[in-house]
N, CA, C and O atoms as CSV, one atom per row, in Angstrom:
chain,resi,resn,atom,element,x,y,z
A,1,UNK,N,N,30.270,72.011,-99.013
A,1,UNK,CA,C,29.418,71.523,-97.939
A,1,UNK,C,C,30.160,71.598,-96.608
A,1,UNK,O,O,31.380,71.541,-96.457
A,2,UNK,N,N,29.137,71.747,-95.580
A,2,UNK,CA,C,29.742,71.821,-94.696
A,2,UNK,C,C,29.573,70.285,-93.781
A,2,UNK,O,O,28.750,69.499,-94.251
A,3,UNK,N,N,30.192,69.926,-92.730
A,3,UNK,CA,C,29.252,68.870,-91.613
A,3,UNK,C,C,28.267,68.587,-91.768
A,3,UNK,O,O,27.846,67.432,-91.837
A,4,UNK,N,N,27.598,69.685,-91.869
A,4,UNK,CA,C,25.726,69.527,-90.942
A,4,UNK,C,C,24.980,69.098,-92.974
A,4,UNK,O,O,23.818,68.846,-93.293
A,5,UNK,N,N,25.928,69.166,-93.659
A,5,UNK,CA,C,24.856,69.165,-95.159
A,5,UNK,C,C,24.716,70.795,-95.861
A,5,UNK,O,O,24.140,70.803,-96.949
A,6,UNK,N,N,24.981,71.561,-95.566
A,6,UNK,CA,C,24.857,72.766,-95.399
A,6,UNK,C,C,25.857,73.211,-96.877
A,6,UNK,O,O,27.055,72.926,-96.869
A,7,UNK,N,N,25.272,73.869,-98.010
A,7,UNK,CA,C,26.400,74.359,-98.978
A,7,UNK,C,C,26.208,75.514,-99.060
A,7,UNK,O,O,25.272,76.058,-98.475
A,8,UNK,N,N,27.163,76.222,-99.901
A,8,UNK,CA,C,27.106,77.367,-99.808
A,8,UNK,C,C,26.185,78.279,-100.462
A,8,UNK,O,O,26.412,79.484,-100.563
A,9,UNK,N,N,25.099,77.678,-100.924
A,9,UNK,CA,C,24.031,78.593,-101.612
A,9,UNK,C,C,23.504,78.567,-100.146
A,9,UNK,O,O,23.026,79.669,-99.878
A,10,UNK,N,N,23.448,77.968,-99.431
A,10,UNK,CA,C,22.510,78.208,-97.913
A,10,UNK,C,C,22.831,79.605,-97.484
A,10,UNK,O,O,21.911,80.406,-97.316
A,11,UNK,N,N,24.444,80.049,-97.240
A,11,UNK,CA,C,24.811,81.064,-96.799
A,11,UNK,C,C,24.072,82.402,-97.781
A,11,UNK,O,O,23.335,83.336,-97.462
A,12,UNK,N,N,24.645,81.985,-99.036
A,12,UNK,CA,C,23.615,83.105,-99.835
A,12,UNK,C,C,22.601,83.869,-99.818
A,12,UNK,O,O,22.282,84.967,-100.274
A,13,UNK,N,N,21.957,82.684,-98.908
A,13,UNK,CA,C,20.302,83.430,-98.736
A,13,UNK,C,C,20.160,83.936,-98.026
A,13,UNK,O,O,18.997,84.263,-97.793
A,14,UNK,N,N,21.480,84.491,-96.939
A,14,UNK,CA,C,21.394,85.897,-95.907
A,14,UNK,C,C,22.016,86.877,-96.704
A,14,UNK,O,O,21.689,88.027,-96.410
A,15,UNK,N,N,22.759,86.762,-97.560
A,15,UNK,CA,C,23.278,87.668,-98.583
A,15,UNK,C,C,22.224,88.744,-99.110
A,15,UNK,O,O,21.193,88.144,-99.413
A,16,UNK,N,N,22.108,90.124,-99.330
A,16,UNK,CA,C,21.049,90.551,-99.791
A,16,UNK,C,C,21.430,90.871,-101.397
A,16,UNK,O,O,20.607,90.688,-102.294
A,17,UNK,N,N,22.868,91.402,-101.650
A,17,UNK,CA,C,23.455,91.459,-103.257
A,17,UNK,C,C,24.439,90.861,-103.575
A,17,UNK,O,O,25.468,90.736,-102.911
A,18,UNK,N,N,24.220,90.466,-104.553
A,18,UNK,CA,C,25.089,89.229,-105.314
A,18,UNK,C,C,25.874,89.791,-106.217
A,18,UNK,O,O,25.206,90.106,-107.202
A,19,UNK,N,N,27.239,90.115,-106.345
A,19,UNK,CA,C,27.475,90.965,-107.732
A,19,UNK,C,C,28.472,90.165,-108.205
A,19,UNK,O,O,29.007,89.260,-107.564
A,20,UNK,N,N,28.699,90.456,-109.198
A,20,UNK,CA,C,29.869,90.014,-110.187
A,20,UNK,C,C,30.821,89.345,-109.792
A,20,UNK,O,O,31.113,88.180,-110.063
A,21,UNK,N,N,31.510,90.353,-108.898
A,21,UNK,CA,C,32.463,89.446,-108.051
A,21,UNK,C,C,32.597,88.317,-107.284
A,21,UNK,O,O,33.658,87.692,-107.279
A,22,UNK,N,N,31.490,87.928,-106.529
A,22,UNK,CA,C,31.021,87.081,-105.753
A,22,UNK,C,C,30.796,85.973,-106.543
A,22,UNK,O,O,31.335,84.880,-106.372
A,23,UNK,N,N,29.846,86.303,-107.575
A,23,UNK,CA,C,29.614,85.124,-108.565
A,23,UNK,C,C,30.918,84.604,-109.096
A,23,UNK,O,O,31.231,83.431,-108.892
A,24,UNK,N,N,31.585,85.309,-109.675
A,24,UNK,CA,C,33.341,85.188,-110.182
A,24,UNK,C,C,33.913,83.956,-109.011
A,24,UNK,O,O,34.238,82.776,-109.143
A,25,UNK,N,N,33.869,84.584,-108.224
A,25,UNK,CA,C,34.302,84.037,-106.543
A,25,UNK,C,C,34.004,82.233,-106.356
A,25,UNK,O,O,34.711,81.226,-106.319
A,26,UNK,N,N,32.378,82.580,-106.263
A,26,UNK,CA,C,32.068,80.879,-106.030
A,26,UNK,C,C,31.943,80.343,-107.325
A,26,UNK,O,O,31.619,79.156,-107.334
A,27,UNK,N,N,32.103,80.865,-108.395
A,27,UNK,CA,C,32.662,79.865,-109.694
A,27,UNK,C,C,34.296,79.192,-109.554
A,27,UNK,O,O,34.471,78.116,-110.124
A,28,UNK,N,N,35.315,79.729,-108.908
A,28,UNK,CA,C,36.637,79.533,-108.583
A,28,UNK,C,C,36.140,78.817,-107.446
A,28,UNK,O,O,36.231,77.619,-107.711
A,29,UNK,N,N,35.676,78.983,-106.349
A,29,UNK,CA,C,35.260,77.796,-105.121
A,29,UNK,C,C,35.147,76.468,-105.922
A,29,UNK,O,O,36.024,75.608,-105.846
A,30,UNK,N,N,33.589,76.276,-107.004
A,30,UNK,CA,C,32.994,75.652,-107.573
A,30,UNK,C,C,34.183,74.472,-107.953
A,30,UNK,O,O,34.171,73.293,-107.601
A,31,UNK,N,N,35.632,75.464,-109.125
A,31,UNK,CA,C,36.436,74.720,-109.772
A,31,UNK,C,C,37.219,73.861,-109.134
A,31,UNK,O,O,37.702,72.824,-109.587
A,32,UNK,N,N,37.390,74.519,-107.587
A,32,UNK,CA,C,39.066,73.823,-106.681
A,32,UNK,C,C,38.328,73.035,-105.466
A,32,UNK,O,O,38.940,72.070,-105.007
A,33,UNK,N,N,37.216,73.323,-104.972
A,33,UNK,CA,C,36.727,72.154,-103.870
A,33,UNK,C,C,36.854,71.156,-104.136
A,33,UNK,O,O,36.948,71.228,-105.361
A,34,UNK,N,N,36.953,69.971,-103.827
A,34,UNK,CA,C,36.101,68.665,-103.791
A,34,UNK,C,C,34.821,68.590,-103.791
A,34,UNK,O,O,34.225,69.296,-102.977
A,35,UNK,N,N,34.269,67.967,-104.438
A,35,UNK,CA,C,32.923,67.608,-104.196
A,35,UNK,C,C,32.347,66.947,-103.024
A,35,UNK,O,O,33.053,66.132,-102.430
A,36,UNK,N,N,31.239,67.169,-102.637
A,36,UNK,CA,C,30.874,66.109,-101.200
A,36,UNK,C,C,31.688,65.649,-100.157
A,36,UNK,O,O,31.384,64.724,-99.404
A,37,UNK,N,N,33.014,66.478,-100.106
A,37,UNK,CA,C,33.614,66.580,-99.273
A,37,UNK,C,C,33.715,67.558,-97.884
A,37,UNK,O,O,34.326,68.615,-98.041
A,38,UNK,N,N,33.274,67.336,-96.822
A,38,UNK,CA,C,32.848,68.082,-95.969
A,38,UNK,C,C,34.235,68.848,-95.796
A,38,UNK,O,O,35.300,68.304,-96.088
A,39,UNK,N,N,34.151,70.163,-95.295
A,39,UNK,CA,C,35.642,70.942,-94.715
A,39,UNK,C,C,34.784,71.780,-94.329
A,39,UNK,O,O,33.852,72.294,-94.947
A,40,UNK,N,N,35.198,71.928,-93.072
A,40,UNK,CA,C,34.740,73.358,-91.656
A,40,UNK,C,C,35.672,74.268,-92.312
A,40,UNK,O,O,35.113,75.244,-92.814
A,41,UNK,N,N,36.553,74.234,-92.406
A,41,UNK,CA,C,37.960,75.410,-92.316
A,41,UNK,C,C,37.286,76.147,-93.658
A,41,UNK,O,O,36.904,77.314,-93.559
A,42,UNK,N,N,37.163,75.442,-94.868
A,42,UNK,CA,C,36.526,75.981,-95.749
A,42,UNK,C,C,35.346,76.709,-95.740
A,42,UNK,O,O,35.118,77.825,-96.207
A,43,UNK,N,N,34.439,75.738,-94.996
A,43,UNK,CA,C,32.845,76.403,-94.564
A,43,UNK,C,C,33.209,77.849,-93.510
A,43,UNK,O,O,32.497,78.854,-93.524
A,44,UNK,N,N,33.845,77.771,-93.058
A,44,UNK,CA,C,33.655,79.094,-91.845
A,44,UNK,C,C,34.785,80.088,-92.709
A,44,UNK,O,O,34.396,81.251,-92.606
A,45,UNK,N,N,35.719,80.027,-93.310
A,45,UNK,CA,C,36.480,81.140,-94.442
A,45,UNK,C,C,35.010,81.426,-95.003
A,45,UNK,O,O,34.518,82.506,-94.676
A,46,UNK,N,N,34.120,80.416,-95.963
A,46,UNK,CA,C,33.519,81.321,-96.589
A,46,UNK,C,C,32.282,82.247,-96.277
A,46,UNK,O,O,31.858,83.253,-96.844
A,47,UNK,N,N,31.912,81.635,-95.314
A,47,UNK,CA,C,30.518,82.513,-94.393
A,47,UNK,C,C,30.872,83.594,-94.173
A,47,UNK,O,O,30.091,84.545,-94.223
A,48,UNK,N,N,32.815,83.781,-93.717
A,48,UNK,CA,C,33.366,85.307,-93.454
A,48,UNK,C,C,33.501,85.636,-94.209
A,48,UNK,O,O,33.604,86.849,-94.027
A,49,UNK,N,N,33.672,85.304,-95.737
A,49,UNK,CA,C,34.010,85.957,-96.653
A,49,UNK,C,C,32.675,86.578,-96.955
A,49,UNK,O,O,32.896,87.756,-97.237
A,50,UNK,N,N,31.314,86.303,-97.026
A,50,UNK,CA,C,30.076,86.269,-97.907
A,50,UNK,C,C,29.420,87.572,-96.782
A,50,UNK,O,O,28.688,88.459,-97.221
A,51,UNK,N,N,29.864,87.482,-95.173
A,51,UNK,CA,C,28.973,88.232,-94.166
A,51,UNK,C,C,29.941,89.720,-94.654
A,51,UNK,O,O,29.315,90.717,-95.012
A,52,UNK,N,N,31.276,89.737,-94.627
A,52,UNK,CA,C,32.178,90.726,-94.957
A,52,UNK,C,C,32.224,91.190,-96.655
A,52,UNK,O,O,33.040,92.028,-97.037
A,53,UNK,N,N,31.256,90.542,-97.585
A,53,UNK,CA,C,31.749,90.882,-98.681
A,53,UNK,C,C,32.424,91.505,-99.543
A,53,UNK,O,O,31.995,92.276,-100.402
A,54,UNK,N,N,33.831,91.092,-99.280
A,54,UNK,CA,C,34.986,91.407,-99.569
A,54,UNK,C,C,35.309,90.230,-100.332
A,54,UNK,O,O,35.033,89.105,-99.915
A,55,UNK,N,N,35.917,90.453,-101.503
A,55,UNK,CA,C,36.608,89.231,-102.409
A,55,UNK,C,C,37.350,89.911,-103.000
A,55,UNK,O,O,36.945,90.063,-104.152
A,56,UNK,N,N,38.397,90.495,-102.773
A,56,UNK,CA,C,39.769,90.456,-103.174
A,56,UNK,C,C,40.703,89.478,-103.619
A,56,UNK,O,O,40.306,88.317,-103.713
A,57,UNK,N,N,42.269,89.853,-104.002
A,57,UNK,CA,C,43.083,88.626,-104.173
A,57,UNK,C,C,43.809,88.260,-102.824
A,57,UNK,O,O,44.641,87.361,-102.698
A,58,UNK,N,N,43.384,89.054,-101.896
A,58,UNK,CA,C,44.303,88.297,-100.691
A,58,UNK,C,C,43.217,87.104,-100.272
A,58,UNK,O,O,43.620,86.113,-99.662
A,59,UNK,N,N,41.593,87.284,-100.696
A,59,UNK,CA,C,40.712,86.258,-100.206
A,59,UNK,C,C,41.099,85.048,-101.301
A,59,UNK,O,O,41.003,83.839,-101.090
A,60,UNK,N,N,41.517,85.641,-102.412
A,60,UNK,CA,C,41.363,83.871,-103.191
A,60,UNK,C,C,42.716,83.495,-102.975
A,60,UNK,O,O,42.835,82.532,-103.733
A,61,UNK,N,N,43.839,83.665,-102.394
A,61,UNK,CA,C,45.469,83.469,-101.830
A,61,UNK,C,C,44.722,82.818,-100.502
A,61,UNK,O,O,45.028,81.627,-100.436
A,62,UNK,N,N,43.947,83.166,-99.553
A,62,UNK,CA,C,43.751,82.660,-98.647
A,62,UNK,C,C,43.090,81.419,-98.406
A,62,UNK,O,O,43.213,80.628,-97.471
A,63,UNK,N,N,42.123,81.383,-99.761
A,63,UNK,CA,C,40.998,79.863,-100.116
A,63,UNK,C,C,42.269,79.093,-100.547
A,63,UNK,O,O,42.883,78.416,-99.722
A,64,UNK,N,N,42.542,79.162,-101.430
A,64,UNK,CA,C,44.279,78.530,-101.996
A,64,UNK,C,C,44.725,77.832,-100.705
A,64,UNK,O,O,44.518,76.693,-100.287
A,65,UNK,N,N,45.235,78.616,-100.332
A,65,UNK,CA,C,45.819,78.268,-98.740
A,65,UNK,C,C,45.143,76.812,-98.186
A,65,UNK,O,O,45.694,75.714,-98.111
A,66,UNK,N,N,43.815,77.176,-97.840
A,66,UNK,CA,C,42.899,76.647,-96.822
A,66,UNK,C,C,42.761,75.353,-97.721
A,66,UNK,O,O,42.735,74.322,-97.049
A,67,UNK,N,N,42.675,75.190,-98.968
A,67,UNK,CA,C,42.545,73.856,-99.708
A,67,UNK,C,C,44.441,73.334,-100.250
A,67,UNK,O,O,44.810,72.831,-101.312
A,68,UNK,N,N,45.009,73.602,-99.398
A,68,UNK,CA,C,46.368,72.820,-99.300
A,68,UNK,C,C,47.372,73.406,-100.362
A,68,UNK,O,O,48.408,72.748,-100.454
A,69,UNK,N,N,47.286,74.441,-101.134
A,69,UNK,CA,C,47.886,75.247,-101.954
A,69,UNK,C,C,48.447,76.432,-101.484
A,69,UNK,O,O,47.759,77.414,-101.205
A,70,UNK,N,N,49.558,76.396,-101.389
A,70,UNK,CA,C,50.718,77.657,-100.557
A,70,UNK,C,C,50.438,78.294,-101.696
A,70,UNK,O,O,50.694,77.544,-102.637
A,71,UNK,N,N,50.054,79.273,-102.030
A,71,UNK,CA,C,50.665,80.840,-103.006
A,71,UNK,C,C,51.921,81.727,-102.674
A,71,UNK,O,O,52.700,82.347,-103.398
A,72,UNK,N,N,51.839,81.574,-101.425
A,72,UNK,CA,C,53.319,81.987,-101.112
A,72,UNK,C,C,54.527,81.402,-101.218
A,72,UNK,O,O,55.600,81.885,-101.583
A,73,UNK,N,N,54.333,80.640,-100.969
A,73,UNK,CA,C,55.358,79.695,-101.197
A,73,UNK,C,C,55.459,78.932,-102.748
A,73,UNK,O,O,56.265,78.002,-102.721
A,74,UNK,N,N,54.793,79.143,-104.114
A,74,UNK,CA,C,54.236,78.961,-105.540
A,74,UNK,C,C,55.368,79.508,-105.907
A,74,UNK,O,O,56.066,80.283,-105.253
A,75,UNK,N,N,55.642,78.858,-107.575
A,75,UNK,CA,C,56.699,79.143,-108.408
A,75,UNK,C,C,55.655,79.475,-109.685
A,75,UNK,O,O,54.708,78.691,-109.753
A,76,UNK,N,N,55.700,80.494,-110.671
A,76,UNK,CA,C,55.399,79.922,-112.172
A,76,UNK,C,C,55.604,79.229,-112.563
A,76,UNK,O,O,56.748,78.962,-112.931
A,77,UNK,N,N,54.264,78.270,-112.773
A,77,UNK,CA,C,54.471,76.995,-113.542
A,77,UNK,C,C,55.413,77.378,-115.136
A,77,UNK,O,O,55.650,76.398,-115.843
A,78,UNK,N,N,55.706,78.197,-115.430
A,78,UNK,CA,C,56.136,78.240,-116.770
A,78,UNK,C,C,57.382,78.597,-116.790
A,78,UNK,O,O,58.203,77.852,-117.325
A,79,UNK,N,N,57.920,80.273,-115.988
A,79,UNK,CA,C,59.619,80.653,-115.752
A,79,UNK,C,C,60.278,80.083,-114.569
A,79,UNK,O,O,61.467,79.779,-114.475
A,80,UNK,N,N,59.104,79.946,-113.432
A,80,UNK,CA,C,59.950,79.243,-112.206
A,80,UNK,C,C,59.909,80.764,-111.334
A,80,UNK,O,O,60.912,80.922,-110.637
A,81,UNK,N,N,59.337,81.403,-111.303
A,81,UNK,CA,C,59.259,83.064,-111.417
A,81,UNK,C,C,58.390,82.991,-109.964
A,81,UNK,O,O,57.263,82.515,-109.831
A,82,UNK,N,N,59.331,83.665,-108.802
A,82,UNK,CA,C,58.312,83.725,-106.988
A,82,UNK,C,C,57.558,84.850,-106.994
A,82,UNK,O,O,57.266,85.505,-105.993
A,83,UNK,N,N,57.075,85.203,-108.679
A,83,UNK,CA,C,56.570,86.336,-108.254
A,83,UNK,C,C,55.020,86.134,-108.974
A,83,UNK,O,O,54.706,86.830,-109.940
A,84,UNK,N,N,54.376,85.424,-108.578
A,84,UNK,CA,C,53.106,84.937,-109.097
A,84,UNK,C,C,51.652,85.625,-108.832
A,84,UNK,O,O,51.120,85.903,-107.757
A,85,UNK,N,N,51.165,85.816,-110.218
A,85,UNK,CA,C,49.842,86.698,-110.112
A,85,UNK,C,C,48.633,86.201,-110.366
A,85,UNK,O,O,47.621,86.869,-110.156
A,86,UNK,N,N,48.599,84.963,-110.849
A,86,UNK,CA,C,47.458,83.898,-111.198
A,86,UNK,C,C,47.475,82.612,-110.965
A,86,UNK,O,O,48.449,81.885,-110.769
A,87,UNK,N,N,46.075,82.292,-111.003
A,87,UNK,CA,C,46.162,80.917,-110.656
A,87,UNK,C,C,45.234,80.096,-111.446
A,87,UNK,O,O,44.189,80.719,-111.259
A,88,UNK,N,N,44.979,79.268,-112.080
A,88,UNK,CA,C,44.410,78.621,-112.614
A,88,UNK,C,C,43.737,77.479,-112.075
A,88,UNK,O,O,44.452,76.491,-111.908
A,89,UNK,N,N,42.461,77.378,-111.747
A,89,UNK,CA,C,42.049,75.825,-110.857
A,89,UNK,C,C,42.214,74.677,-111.011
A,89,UNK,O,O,42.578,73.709,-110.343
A,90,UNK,N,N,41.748,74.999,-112.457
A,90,UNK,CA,C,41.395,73.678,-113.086
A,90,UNK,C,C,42.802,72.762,-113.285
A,90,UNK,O,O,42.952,71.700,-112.680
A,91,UNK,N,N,43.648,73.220,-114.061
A,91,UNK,CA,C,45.123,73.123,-113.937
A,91,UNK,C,C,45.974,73.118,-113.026
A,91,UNK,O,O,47.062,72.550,-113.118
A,92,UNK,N,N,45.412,74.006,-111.642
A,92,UNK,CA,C,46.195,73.907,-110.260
A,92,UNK,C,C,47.880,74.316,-110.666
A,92,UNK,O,O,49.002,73.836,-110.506
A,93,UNK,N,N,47.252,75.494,-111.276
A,93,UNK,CA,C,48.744,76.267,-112.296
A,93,UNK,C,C,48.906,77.926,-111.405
A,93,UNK,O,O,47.825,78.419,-111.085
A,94,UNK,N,N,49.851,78.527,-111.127
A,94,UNK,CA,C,50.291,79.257,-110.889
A,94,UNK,C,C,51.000,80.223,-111.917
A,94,UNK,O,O,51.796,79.656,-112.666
A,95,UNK,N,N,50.871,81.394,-112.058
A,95,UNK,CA,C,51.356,82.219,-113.614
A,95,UNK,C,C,51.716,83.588,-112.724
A,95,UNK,O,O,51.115,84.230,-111.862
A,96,UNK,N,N,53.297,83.720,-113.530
A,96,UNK,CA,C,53.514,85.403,-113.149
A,96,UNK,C,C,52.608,86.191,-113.952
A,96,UNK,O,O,51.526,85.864,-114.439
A,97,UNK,N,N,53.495,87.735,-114.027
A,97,UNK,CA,C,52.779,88.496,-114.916
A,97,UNK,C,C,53.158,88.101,-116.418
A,97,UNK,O,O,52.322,87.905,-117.300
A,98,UNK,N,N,54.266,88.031,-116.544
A,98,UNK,CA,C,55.023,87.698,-118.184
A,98,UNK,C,C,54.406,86.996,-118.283
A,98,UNK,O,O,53.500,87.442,-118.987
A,99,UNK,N,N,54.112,85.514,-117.897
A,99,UNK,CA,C,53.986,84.457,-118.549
A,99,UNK,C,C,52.592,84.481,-118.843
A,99,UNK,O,O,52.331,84.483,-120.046
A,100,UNK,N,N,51.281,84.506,-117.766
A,100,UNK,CA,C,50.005,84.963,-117.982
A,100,UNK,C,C,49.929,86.009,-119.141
A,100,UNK,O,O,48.908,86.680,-119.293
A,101,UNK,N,N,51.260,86.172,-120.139
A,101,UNK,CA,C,50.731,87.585,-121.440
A,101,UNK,C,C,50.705,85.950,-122.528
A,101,UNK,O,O,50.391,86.086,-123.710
A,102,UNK,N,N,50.994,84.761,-122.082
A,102,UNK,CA,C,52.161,84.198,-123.347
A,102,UNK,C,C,50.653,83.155,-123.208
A,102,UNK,O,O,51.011,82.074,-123.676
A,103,UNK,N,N,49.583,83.069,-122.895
A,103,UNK,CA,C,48.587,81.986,-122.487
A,103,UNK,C,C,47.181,82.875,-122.961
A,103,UNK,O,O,47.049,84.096,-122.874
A,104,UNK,N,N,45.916,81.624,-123.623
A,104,UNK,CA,C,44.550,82.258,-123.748
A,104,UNK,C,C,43.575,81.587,-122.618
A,104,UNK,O,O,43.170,80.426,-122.576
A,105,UNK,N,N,43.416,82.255,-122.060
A,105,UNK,CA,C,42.577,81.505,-121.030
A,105,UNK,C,C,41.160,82.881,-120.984
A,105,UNK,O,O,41.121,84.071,-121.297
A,106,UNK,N,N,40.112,81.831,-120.384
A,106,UNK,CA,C,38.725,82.320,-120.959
A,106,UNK,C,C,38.571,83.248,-119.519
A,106,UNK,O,O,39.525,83.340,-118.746
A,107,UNK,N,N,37.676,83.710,-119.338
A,107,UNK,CA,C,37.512,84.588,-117.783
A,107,UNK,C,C,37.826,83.947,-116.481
A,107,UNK,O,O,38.640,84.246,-115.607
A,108,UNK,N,N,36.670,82.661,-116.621
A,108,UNK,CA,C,36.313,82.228,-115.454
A,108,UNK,C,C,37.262,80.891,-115.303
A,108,UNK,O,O,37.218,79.953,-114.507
A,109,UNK,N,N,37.924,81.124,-116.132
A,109,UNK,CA,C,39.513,79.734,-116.122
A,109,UNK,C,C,40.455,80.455,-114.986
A,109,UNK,O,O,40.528,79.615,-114.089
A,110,UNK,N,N,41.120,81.474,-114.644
A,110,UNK,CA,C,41.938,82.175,-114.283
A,110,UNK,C,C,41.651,83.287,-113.379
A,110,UNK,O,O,40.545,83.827,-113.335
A,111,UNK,N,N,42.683,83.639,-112.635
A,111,UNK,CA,C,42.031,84.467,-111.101
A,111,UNK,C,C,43.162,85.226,-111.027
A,111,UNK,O,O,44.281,84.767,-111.257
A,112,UNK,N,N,42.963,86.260,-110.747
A,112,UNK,CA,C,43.968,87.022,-110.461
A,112,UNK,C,C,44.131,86.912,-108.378
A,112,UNK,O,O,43.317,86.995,-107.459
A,113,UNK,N,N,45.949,86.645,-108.486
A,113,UNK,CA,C,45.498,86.596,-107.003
A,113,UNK,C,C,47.095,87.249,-106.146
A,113,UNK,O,O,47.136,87.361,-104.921
């Protein structure tokens, strides 16, 4: 949500295609927001993200960011490893490549980022 009441299915409905990715996208929004918690910084990242539809991993490193989670600055939660390729929401877990082989996680648990 934004200030005004405004969530992000509102933006959607200037959207004309919705694909996979996107859906992927605001399911990971869905997991790491707050609820009913208003954030501009959040609301205006994602309007640019949705008008530019682009969702890459530098966009979900950048949502990370914007909700108080450095990725750059992230260790593997598991080797301690600065070289991190996932992230997990729900867990608020960080995974290199090795360690993301040693874990079962379902699709929409895990992000490549």
């Amino acid at each position: 949500r934004n200030g005004a009441g405004h969530q992000v299915v509102d933006a959607l409905s200037t959207r004309v295609e919705v694909t996979e990715a996107l859906l992927r996208f605001l399911s990971f929004i869905n997991q790491l927001a707050p609820v009913n918690m208003p954030d501009l910084q959040l609301w205006h990242e994602l309007e640019a993200i949705l008008e530019n539809s682009l969702v890459d991993k530098a966009t979900y490193r950048r949502i990370i960011g914007v909700l108080g989670y450095d990725a750059d600055e992230a260790t593997c939660n598991n080797c301690n490893s600065k070289k991190i390729a996932y992230f997990a929401p729900r867990d608020i877990m960080f995974l290199c490549d090795s360690c993301f082989e040693g874990f079962s996680f379902k699709t929409n648990e895990i992000f490549s980022i």
